[in-house]
N, C-alpha and C positions, 0 to 999 in steps of 0.2 A: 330673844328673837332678833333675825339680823335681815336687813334685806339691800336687796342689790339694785340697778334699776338696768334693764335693756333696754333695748327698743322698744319704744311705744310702751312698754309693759313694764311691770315691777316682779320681779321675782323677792317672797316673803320664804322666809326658812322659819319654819315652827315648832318648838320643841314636842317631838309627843306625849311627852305628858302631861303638856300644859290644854290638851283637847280634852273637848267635850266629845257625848257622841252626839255623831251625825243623824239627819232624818232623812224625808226623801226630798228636799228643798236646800236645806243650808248644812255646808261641809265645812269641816276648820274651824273650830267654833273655840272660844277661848274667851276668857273674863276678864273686864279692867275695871278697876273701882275708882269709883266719881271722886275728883276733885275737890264737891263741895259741899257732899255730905254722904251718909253711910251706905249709900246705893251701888248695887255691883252690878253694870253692865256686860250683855252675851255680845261677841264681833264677832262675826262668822259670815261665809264667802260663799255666796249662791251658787248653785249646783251649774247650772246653764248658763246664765250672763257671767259668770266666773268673777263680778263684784263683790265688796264686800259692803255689809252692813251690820247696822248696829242695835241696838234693843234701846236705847235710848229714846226719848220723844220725840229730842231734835231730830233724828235722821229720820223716825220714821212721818214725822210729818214735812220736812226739808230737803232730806236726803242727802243731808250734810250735818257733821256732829263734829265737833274738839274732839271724842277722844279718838275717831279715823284719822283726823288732824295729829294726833300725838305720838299715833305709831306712825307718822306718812305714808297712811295707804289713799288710794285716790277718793274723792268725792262724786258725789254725780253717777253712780254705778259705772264707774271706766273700770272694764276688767282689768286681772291684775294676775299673776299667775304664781303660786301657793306650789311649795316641796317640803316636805313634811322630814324632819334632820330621823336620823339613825343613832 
């Protein structure tokens, strides 16, 4: 995975076969395993606020997690803007 940053925004290049499928809420979805024990979390990037989020506790009770922190994607639901590689 590589990403770039523009203005205000981050543009994320995601390999496709590293996706999951999509529902009608969350697009880009992709798995990273926990640091601190055998748990694999889902990140995947809201359809409309174009943020991403995590399956993790942390975010979902904070809204902020390590592992967004460890791909440096934003925290805080600050959109972010996702092109999926060829």
């Amino acid at each position: 995975m590589q990403q770039k940053e523009t203005s205000n925004a981050i543009t994320l290049h995601i390999p496709q076969q590293s996706k999951l499928p999509d529902n009608a809420q969350w697009t880009n979805r992709f798995t990273i395993e926990s640091a601190t024990s055998n748990r694999v979390y889902v990140i995947a990037q809201h359809k409309t606020g174009r943020y991403f989020g995590c399956s993790c506790p942390s975010w979902r009770v904070h809204r902020r997690c390590k592992h967004l922190a460890a791909l440096s994607l934003p925290a805080y639901q600050q959109p972010c803007e996702v092109l999926a590689e060829k």
